[in-house]
PDB file of N, CA, C, O and CB in Angstrom:
ATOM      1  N   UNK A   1     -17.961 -43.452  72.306  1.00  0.00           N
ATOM      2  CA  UNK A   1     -17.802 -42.756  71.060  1.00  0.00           C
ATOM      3  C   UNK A   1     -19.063 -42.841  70.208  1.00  0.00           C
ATOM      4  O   UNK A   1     -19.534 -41.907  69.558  1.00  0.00           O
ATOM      5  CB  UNK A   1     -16.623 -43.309  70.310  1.00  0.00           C
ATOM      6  N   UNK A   2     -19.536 -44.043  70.290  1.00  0.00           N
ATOM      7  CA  UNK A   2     -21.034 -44.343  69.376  1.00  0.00           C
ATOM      8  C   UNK A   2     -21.884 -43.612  69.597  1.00  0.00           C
ATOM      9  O   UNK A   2     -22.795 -43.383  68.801  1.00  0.00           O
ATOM     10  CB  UNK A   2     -21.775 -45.554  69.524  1.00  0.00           C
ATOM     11  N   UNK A   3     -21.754 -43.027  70.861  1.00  0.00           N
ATOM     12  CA  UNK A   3     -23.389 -42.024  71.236  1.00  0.00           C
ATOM     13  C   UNK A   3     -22.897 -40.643  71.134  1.00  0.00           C
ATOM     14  O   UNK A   3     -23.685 -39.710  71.294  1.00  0.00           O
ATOM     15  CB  UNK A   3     -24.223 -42.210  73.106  1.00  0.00           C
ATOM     16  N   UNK A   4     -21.672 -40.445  70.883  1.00  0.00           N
ATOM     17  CA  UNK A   4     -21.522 -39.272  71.050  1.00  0.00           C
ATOM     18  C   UNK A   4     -21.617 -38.476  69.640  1.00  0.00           C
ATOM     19  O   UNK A   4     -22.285 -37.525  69.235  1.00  0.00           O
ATOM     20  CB  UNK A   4     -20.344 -39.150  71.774  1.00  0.00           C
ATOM     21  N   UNK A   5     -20.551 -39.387  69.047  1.00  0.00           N
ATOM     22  CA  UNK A   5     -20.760 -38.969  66.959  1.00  0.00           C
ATOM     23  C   UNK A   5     -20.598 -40.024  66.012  1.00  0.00           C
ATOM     24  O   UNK A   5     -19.833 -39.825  65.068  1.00  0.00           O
ATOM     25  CB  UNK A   5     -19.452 -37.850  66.197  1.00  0.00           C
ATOM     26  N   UNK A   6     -21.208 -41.135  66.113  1.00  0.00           N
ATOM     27  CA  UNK A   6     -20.629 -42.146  65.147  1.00  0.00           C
ATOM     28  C   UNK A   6     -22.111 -43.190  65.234  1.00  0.00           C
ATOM     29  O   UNK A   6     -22.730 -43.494  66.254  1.00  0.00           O
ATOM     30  CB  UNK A   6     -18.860 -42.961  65.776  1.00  0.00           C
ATOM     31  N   UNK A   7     -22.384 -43.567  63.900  1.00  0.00           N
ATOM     32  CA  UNK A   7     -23.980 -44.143  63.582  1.00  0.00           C
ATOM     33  C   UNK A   7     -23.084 -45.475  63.621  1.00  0.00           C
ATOM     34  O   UNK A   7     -21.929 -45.358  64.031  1.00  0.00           O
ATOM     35  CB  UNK A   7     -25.110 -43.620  61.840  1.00  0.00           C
ATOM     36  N   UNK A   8     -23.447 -46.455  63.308  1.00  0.00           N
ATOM     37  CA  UNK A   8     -22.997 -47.887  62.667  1.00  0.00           C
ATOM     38  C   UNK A   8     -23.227 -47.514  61.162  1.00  0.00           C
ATOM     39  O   UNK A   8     -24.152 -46.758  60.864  1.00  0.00           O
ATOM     40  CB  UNK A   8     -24.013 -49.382  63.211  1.00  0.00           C
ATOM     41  N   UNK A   9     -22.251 -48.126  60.054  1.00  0.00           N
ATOM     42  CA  UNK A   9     -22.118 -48.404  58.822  1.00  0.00           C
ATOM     43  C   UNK A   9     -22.225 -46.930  58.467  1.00  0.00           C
ATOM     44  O   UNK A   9     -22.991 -46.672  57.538  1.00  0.00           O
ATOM     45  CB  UNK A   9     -23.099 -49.463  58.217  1.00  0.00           C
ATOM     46  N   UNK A  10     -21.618 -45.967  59.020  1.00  0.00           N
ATOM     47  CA  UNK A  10     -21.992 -44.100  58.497  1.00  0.00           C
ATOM     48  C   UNK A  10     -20.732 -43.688  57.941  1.00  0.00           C
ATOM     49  O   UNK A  10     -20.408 -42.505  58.041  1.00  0.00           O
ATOM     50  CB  UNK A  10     -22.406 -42.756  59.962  1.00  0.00           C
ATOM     51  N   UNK A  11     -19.959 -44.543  57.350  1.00  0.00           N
ATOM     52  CA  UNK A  11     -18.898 -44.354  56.898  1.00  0.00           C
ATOM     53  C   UNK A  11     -18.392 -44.863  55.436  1.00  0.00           C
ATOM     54  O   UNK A  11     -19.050 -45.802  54.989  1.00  0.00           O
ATOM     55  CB  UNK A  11     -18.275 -44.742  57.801  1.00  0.00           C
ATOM     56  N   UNK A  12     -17.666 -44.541  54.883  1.00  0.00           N
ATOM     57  CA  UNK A  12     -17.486 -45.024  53.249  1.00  0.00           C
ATOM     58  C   UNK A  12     -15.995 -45.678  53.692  1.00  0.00           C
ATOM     59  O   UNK A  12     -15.665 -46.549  52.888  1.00  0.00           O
ATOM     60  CB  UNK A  12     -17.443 -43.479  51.730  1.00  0.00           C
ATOM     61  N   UNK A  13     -14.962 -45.463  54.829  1.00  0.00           N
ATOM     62  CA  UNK A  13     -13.981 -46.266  54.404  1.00  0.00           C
ATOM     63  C   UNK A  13     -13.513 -46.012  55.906  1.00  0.00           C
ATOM     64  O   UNK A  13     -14.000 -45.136  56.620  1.00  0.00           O
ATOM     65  CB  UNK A  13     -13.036 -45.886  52.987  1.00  0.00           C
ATOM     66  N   UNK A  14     -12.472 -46.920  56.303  1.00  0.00           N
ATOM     67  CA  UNK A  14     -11.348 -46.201  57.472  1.00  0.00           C
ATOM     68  C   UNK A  14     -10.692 -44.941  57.748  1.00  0.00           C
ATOM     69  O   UNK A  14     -10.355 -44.368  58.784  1.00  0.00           O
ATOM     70  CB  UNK A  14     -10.322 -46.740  57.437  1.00  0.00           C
ATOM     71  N   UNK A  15     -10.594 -44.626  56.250  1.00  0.00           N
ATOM     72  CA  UNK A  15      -9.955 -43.200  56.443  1.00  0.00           C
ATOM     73  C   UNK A  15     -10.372 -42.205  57.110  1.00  0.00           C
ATOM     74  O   UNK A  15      -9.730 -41.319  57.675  1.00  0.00           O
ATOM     75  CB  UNK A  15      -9.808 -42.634  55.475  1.00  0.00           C
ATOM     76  N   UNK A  16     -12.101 -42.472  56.981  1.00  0.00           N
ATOM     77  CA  UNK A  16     -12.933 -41.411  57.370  1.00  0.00           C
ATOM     78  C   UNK A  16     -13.285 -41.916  58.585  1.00  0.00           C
ATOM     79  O   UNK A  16     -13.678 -41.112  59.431  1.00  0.00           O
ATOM     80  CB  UNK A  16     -14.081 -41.043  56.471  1.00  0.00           C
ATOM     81  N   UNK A  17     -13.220 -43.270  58.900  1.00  0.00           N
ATOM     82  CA  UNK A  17     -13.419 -43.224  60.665  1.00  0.00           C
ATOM     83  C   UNK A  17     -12.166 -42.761  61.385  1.00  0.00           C
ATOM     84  O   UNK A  17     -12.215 -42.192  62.476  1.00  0.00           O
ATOM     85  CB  UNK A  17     -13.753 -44.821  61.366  1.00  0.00           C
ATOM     86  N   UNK A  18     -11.053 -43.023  60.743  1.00  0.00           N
ATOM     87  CA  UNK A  18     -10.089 -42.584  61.477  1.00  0.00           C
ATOM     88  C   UNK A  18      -9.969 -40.918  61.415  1.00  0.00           C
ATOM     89  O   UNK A  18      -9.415 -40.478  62.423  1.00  0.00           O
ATOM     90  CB  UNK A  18      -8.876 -43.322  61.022  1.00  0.00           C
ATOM     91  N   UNK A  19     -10.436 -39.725  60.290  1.00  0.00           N
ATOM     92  CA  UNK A  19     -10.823 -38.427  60.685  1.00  0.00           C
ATOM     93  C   UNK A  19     -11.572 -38.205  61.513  1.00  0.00           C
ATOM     94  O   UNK A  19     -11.345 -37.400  62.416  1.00  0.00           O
ATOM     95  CB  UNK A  19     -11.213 -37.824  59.944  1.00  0.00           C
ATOM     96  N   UNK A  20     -12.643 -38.874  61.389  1.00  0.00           N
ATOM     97  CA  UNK A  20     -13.649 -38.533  62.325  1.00  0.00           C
ATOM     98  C   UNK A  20     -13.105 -39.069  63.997  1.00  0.00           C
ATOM     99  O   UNK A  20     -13.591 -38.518  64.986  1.00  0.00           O
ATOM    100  CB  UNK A  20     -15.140 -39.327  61.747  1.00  0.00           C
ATOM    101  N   UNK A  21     -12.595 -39.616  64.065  1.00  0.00           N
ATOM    102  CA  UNK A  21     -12.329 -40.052  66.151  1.00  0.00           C
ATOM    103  C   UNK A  21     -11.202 -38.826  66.045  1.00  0.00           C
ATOM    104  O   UNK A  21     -11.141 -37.957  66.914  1.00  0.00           O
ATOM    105  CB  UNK A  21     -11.324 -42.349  66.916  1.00  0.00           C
ATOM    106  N   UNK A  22     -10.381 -38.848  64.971  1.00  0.00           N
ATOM    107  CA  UNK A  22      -9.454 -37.155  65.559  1.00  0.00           C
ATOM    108  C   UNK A  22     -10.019 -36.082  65.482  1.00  0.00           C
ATOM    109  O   UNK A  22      -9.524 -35.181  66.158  1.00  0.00           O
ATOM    110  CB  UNK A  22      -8.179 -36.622  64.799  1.00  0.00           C
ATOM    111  N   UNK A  23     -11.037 -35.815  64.793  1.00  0.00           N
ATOM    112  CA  UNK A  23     -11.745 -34.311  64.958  1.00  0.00           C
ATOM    113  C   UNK A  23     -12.197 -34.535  66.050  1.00  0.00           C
ATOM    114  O   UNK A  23     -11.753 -33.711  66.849  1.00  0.00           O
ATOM    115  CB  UNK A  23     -12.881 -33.742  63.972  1.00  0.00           C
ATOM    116  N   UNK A  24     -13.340 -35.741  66.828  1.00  0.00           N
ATOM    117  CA  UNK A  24     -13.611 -35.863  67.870  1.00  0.00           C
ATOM    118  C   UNK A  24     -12.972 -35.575  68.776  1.00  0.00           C
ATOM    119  O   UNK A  24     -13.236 -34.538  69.383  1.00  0.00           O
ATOM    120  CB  UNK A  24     -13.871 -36.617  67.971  1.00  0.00           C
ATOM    121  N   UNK A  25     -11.753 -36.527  69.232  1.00  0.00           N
ATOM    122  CA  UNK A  25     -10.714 -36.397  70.144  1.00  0.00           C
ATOM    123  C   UNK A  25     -10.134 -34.906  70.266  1.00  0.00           C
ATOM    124  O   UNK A  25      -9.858 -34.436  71.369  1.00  0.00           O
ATOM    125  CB  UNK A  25      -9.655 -37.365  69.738  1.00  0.00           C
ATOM    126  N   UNK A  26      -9.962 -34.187  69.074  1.00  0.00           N
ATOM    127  CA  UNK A  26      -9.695 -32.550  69.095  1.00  0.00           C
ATOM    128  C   UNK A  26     -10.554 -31.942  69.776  1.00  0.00           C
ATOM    129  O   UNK A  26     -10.207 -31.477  70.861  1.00  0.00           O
ATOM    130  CB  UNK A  26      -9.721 -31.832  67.823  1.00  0.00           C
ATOM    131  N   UNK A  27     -11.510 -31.832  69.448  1.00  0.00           N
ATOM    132  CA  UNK A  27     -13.081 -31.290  69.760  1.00  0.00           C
ATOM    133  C   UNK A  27     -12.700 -31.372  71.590  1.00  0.00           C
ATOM    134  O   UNK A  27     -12.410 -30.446  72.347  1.00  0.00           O
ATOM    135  CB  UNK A  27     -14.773 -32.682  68.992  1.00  0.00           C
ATOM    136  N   UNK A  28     -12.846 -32.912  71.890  1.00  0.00           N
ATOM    137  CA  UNK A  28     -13.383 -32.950  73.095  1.00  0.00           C
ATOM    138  C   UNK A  28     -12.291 -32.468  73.742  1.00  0.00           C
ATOM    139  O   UNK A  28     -12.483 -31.953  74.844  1.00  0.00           O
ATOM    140  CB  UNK A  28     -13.925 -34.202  73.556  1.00  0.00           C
ATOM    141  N   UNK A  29     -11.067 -32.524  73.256  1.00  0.00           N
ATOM    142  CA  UNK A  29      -9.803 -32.009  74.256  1.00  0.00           C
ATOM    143  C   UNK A  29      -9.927 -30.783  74.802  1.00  0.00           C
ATOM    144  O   UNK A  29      -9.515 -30.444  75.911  1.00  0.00           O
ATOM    145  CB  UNK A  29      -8.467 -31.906  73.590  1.00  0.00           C
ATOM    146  N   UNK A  30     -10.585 -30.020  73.890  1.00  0.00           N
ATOM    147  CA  UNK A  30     -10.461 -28.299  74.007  1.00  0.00           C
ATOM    148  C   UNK A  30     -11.734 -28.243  75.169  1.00  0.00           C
ATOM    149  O   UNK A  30     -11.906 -27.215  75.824  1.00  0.00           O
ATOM    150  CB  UNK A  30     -10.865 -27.180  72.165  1.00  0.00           C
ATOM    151  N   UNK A  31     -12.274 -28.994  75.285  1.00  0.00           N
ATOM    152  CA  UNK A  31     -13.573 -28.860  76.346  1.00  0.00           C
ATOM    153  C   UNK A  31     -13.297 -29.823  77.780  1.00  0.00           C
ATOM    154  O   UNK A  31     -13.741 -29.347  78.825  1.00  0.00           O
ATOM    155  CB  UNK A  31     -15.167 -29.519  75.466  1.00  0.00           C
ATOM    156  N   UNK A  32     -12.689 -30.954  77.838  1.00  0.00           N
ATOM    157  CA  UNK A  32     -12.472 -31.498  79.001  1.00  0.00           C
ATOM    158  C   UNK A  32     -11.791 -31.034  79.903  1.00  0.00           C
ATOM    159  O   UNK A  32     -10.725 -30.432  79.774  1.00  0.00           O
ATOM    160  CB  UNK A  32     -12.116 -32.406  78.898  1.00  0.00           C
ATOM    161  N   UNK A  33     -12.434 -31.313  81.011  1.00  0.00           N
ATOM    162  CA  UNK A  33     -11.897 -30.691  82.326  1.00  0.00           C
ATOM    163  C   UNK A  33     -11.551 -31.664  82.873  1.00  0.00           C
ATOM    164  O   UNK A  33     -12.085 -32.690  82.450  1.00  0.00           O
ATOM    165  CB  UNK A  33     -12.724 -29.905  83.206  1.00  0.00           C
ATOM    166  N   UNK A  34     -10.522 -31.831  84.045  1.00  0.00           N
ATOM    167  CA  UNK A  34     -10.380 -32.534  85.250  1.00  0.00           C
ATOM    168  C   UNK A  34     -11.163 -32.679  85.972  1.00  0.00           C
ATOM    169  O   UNK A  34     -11.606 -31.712  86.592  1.00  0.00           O
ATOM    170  CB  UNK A  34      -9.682 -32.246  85.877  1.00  0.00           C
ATOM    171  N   UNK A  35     -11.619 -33.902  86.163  1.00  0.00           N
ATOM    172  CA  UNK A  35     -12.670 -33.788  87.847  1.00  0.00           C
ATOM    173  C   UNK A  35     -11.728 -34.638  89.115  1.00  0.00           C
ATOM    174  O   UNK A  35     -10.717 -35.321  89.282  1.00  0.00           O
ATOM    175  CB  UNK A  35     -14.696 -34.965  87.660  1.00  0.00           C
ATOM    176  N   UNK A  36     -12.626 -34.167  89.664  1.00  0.00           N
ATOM    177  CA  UNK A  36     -12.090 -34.582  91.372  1.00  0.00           C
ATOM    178  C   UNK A  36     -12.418 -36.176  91.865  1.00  0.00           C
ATOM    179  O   UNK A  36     -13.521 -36.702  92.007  1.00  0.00           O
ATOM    180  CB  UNK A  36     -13.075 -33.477  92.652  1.00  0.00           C
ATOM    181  N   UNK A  37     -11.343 -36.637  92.032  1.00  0.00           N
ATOM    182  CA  UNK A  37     -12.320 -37.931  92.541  1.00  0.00           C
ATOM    183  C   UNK A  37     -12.666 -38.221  93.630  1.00  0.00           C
ATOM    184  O   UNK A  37     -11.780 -37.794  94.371  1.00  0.00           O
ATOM    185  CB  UNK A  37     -11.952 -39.028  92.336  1.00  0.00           C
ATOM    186  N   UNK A  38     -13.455 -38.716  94.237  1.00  0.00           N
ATOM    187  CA  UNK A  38     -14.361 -38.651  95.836  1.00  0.00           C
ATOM    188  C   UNK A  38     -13.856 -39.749  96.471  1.00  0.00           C
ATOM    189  O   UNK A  38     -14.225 -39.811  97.644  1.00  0.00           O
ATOM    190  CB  UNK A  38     -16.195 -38.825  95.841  1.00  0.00           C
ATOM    191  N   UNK A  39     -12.797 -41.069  95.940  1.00  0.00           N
ATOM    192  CA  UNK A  39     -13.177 -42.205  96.549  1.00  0.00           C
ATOM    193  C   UNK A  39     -11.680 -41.987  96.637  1.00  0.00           C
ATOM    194  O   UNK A  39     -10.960 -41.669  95.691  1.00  0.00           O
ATOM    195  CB  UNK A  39     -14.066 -43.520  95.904  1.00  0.00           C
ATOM    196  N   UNK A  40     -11.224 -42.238  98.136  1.00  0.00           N
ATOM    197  CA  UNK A  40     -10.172 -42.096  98.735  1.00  0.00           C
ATOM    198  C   UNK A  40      -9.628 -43.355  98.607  1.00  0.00           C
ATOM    199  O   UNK A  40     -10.319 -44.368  98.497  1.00  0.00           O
ATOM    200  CB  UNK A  40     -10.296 -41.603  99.962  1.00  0.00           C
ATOM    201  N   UNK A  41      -7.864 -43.336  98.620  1.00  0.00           N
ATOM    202  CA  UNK A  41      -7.344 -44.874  99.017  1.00  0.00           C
ATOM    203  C   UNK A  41      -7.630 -45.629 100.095  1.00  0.00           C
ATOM    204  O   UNK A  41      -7.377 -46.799  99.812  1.00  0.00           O
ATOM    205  CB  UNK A  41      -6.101 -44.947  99.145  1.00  0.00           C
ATOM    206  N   UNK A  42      -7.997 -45.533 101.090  1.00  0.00           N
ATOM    207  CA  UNK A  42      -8.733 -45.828 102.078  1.00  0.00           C
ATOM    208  C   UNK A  42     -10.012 -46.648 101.735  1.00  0.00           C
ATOM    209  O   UNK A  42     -10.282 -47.827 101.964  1.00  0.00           O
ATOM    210  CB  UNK A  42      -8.990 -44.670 102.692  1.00  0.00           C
ATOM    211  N   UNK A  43     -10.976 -45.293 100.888  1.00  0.00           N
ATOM    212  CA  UNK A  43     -11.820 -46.278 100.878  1.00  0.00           C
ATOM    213  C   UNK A  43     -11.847 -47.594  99.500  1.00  0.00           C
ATOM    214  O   UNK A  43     -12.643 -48.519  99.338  1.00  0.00           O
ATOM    215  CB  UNK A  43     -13.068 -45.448 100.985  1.00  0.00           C
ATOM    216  N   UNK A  44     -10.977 -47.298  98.909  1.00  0.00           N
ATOM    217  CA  UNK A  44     -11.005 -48.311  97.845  1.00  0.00           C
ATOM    218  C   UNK A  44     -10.315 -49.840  98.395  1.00  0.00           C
ATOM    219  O   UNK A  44     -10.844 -50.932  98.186  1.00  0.00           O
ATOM    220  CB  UNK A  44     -10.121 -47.641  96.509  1.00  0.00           C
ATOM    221  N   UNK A  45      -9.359 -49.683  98.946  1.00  0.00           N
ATOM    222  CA  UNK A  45      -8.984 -50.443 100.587  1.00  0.00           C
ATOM    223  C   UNK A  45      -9.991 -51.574 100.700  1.00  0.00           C
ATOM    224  O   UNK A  45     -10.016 -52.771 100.416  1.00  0.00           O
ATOM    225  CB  UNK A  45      -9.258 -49.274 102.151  1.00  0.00           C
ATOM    226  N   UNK A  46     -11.107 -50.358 101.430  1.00  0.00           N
ATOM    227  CA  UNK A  46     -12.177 -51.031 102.041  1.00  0.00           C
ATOM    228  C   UNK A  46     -12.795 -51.575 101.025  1.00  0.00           C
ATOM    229  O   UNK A  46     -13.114 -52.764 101.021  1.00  0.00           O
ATOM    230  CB  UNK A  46     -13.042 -50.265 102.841  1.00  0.00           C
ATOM    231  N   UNK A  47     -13.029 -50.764 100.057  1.00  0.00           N
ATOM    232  CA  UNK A  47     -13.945 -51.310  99.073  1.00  0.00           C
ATOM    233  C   UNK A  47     -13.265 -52.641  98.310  1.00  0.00           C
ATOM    234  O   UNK A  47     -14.146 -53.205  97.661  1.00  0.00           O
ATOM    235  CB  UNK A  47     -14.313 -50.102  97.999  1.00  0.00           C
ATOM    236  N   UNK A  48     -12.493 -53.044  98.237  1.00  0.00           N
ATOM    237  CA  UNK A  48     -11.738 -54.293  97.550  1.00  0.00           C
ATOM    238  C   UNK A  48     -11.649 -55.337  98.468  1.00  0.00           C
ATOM    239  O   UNK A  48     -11.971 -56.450  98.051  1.00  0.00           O
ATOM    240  CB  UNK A  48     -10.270 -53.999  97.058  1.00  0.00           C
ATOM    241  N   UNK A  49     -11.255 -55.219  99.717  1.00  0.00           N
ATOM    242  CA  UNK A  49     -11.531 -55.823 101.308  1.00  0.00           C
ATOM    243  C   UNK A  49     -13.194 -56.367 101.168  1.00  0.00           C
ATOM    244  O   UNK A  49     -13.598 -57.437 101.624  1.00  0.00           O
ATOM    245  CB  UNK A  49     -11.343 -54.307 102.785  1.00  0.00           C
ATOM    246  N   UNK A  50     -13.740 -55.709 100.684  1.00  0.00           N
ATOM    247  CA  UNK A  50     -14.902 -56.496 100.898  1.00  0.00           C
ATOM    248  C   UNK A  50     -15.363 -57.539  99.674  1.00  0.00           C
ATOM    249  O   UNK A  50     -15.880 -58.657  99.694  1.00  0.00           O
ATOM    250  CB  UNK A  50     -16.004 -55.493 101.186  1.00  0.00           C
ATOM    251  N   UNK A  51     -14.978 -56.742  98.714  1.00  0.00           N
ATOM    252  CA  UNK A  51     -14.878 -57.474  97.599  1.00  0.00           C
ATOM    253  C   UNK A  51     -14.688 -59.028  97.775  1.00  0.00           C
ATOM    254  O   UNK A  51     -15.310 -60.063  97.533  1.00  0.00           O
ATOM    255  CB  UNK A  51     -13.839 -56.916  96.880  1.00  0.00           C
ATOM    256  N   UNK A  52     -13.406 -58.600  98.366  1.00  0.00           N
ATOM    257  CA  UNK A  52     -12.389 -60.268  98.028  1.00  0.00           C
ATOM    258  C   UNK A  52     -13.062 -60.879  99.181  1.00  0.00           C
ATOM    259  O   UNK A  52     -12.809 -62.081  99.112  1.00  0.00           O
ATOM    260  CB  UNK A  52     -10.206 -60.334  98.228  1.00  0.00           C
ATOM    261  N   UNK A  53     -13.855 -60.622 100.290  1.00  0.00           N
ATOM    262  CA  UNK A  53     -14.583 -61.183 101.177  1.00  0.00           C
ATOM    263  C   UNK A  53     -15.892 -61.828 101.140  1.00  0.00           C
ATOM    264  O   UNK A  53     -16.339 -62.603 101.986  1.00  0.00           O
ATOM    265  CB  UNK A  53     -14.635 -60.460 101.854  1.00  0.00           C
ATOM    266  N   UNK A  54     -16.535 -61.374  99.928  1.00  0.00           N
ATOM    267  CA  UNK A  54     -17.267 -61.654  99.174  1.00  0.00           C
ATOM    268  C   UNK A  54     -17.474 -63.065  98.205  1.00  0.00           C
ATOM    269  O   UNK A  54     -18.155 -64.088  98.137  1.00  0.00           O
ATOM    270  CB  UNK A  54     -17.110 -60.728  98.703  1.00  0.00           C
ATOM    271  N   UNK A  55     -16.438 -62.379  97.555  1.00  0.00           N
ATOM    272  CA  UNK A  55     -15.981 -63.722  96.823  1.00  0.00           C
ATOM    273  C   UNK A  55     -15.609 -64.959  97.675  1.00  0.00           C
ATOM    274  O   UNK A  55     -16.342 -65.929  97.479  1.00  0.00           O
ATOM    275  CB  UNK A  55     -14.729 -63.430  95.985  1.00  0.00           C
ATOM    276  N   UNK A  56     -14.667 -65.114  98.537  1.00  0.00           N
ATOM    277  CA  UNK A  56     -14.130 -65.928  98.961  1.00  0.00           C
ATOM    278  C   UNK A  56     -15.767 -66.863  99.689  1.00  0.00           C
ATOM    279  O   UNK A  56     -15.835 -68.080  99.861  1.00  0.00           O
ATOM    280  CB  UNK A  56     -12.825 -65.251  99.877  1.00  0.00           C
ATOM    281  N   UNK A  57     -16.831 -65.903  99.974  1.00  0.00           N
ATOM    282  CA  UNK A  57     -18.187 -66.645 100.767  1.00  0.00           C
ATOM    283  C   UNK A  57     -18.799 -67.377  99.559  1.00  0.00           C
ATOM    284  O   UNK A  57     -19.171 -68.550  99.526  1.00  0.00           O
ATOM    285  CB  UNK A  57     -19.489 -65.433 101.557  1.00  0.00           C
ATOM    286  N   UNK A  58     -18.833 -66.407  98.515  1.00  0.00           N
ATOM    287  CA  UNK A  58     -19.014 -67.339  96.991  1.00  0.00           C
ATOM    288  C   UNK A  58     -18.529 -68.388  96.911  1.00  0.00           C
ATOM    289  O   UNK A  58     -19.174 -69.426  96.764  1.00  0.00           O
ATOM    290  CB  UNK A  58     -18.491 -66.861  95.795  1.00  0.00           C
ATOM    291  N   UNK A  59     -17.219 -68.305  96.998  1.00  0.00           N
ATOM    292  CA  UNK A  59     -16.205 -69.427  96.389  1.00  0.00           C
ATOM    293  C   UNK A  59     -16.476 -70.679  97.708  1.00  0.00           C
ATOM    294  O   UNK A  59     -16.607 -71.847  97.340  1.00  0.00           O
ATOM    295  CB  UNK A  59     -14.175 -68.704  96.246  1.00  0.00           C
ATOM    296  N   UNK A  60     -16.516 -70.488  98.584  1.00  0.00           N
ATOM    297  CA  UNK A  60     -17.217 -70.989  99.669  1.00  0.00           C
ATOM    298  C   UNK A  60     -18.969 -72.017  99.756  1.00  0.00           C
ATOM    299  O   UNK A  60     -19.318 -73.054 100.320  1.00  0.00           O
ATOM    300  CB  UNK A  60     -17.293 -69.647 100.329  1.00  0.00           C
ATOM    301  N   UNK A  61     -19.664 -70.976  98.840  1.00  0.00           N
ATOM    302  CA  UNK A  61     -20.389 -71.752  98.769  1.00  0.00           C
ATOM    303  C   UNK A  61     -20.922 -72.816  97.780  1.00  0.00           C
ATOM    304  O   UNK A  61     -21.844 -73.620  97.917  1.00  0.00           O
ATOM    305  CB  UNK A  61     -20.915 -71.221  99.055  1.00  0.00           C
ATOM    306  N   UNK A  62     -19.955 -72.559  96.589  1.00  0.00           N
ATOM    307  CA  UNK A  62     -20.035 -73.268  95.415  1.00  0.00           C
ATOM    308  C   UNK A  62     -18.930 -74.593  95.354  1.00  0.00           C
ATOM    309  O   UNK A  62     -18.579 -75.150  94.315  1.00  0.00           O
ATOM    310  CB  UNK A  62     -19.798 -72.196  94.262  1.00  0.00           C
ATOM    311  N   UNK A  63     -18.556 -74.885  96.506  1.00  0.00           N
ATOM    312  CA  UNK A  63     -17.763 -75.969  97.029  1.00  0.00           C
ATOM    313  C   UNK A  63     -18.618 -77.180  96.886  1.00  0.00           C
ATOM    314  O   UNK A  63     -19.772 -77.035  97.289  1.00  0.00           O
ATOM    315  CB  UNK A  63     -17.310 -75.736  98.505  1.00  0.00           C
ATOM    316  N   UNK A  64     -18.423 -77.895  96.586  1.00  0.00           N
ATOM    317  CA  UNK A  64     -19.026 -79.267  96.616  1.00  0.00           C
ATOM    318  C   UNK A  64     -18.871 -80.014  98.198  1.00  0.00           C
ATOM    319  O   UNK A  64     -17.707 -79.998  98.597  1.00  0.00           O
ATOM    320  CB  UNK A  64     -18.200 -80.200  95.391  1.00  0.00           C
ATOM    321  N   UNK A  65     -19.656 -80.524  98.945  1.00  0.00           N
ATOM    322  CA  UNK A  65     -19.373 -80.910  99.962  1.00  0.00           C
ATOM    323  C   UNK A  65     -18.773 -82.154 100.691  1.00  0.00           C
ATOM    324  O   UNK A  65     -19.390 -83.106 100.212  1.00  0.00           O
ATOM    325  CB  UNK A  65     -20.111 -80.691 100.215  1.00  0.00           C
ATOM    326  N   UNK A  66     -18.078 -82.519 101.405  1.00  0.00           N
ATOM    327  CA  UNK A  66     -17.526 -83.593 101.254  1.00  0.00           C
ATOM    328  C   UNK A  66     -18.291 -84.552 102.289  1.00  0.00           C
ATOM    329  O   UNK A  66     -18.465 -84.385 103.496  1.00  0.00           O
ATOM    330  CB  UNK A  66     -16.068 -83.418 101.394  1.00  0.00           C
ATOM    331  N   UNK A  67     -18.841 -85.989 101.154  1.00  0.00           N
ATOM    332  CA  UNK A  67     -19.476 -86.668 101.799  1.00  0.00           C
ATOM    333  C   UNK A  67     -18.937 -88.180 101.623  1.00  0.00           C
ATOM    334  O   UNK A  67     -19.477 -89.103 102.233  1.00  0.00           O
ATOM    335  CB  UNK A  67     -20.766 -86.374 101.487  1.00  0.00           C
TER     336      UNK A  67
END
């Protein structure tokens, strides 16, 4: 929201931040589209599968060793 219409301290009260995110939110409604998303359940699957495989070599190596 900050980059789109809103400075820091550009406001005199709440009232007017709270007009301003609904004119925004109006604004942008009338213009947003749906997009498509590319990343299949499958691959998010995979992609979390590796994740947690990841971690677990992390978590693995930050073990203290037993001596």
């Amino acid at each position: 929201m900050q980059r789109k219409f809103v400075s820091p301290n550009d406001f005199i009260d709440l009232a007017e931040v709270e007009q301003r995110l609904a004119d925004f939110e109006s604004r942008y409604n009338t213009t947003a589209r749906p997009f498509r998303w590319k990343l299949t359940r499958g691959d998010l699957r995979d992609l979390l599968t590796r994740i947690d495989r990841h971690e677990q070599r992390e978590a693995a190596i930050d073990l203290p060793s037993a001596a």
